[in-house]
C-alpha positions as CSV (number, residue, x, y, z in Angstrom):
1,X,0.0,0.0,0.0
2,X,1.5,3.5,-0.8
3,X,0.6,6.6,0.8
4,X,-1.9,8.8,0.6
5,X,-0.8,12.5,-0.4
6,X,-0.1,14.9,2.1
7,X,-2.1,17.7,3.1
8,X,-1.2,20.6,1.0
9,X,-1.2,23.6,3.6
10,X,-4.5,24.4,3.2
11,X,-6.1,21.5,3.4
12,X,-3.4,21.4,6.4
13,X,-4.9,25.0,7.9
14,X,-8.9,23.4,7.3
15,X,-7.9,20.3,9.1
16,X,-5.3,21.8,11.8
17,X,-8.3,24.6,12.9
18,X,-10.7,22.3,12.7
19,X,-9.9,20.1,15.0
20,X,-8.7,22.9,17.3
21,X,-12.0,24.3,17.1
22,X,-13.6,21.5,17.7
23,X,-11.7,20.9,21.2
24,X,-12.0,24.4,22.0
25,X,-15.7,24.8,21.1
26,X,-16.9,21.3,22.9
27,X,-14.7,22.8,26.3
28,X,-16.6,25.7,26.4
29,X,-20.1,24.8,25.8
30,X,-19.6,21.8,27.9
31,X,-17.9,24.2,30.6
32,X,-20.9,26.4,30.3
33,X,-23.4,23.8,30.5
34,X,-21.7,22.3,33.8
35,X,-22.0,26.1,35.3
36,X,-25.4,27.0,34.5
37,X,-27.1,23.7,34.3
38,X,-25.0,21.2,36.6
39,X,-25.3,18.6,34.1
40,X,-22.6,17.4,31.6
41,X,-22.7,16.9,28.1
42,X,-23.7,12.9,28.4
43,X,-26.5,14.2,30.4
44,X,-27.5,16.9,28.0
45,X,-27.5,14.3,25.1
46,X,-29.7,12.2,26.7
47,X,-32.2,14.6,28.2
48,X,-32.3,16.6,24.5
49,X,-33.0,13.3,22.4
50,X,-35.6,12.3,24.5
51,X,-37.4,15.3,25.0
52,X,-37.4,15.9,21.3
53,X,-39.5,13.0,21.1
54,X,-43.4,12.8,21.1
55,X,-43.6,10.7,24.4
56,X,-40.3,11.8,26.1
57,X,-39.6,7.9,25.7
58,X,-37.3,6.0,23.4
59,X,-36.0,2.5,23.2
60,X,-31.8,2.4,24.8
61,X,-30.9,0.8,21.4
62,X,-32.7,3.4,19.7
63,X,-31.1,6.3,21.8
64,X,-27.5,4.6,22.2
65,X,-28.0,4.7,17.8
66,X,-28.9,8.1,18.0
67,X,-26.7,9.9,20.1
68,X,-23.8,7.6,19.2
69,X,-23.3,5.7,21.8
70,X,-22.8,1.9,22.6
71,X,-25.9,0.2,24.2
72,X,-23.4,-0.5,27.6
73,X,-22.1,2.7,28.0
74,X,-26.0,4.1,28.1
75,X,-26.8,1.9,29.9
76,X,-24.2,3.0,32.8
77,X,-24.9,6.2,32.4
78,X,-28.9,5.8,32.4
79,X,-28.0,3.9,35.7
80,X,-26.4,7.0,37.0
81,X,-29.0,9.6,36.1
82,X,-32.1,7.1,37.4
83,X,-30.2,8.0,40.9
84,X,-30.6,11.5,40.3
85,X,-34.4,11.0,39.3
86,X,-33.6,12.5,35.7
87,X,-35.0,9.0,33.4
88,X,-36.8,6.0,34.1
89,X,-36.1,2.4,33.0
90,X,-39.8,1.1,31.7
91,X,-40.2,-2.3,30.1
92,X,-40.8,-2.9,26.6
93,X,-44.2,-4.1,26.2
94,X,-43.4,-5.2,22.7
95,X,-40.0,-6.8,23.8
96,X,-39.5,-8.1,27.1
97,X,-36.0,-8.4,26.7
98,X,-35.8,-4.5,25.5
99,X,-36.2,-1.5,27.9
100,X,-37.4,1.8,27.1
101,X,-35.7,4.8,28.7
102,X,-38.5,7.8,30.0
103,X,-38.1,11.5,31.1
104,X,-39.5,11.6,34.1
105,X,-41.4,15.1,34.9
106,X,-37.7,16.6,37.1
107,X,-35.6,14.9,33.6
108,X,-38.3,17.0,31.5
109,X,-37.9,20.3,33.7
110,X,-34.2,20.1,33.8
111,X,-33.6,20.1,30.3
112,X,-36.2,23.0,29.7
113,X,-34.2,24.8,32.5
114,X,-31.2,23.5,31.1
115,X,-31.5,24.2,27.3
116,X,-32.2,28.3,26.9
117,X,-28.5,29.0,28.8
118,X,-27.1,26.0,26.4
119,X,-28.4,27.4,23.3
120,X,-27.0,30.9,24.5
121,X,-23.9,29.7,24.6
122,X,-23.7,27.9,21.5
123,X,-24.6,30.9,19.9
124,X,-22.2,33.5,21.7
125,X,-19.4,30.7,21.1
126,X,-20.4,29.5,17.5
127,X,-23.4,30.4,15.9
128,X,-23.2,34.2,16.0
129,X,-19.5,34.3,15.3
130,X,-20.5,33.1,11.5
131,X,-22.2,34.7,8.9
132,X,-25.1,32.9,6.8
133,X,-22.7,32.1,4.0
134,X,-20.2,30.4,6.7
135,X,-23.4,28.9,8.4
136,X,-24.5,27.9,5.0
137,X,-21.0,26.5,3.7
138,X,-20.8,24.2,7.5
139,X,-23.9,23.1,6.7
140,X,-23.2,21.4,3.6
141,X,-19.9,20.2,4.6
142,X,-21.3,18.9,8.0
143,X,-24.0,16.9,5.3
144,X,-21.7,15.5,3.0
145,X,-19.3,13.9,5.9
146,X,-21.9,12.6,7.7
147,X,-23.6,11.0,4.6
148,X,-20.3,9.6,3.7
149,X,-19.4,8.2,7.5
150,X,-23.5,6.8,7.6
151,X,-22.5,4.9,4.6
152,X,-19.4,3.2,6.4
C-alpha cells in the first residue's frame, strides 16, 4: 500500500483549525453547561433526544443509535441519572428483553431549564460568530461527511 498525499497547507490549515476548534468549542459549551445547568454533556445528550420526542420515551438501542453511543455505556450512564431521578427504565411491552428509557417530569424540567443558557452559549461561542454564507458553507460540509461516514 502506498501513501496517501499529504495535506497541502491548506487542506493542512482546514484540518489543523478544525480540529482545534472543535476541542475548543466542545470545552466551552460543555464548561458552560456544567455552570449554568450542573449537568454534563452525556447528560444533555440524553435529556435533548428524549425530550425531542413525542412521548419523552425511546428505546436504549434506539437512543445509544442516535446519540452515538454503545448500548453499555448508556446503559451506565442511564443507571447513573435514574439515581438522580432524571430517566426511568420502563419495560418494553413489545420486547421483554428490551427497555425503554422515560423523562420523568424533574428529567423534563431540567432540560427546559437546562437548554435556553445551552443554546446561548452555543450561539455566543459559534453560531453568532459566522455569517449565513459560513453557516450555510458548514452546513453542507457537515451533510456531506456525515452521509459519507453513515454509509461506512
Amino acid at each position: 500500500m502506498t501513501d496517501p498525499p499529504w495535506l497541502d497547507e491548506r487542506e493542512a490549515r482546514a484540518w489543523r483549525g478544525y480540529r482545534r476548534m472543535r476541542a475548543l468549542l466542545d470545552l466551552q459549551i460543555i464548561r458552560d453547561l456544567a455552570a449554568d445547568a450542573a449537568l454534563s454533556d452525556a447528560d444533555y445528550d440524553v435529556l435533548s433526544t428524549l425530550s425531542e420526542t413525542q412521548a419523552h420515551r425511546m428505546r436504549l438501542h434506539e437512543l445509544a443509535s442516535t446519540i452515538l453511543w454503545s448500548n453499555s455505556r448508556l446503559s451506565h450512564h442511564i443507571s447513573r441519572m435514574e439515581q438522580r431521578g432524571l430517566v426511568r427504565r420502563e419495560e418494553d411491552k413489545a420486547s421483554p428483553r428490551a427497555c425503554v428509557i422515560g423523562l420523568t417530569a424533574a428529567g423534563l424540567r431540567t432540560i427546559r431549564e437546562a437548554a435556553p443558557e445551552h443554546v446561548a452559549s452555543v450561539r455566543r461561542h459559534f453560531i453568532d460568530l459566522l455569517s449565513t454564507a459560513q453557516l450555510d458553507a458548514l452546513g453542507d460540509v457537515a451533510e456531506t461527511v456525515v452521509a459519507h461516514l453513515s454509509e461506512e
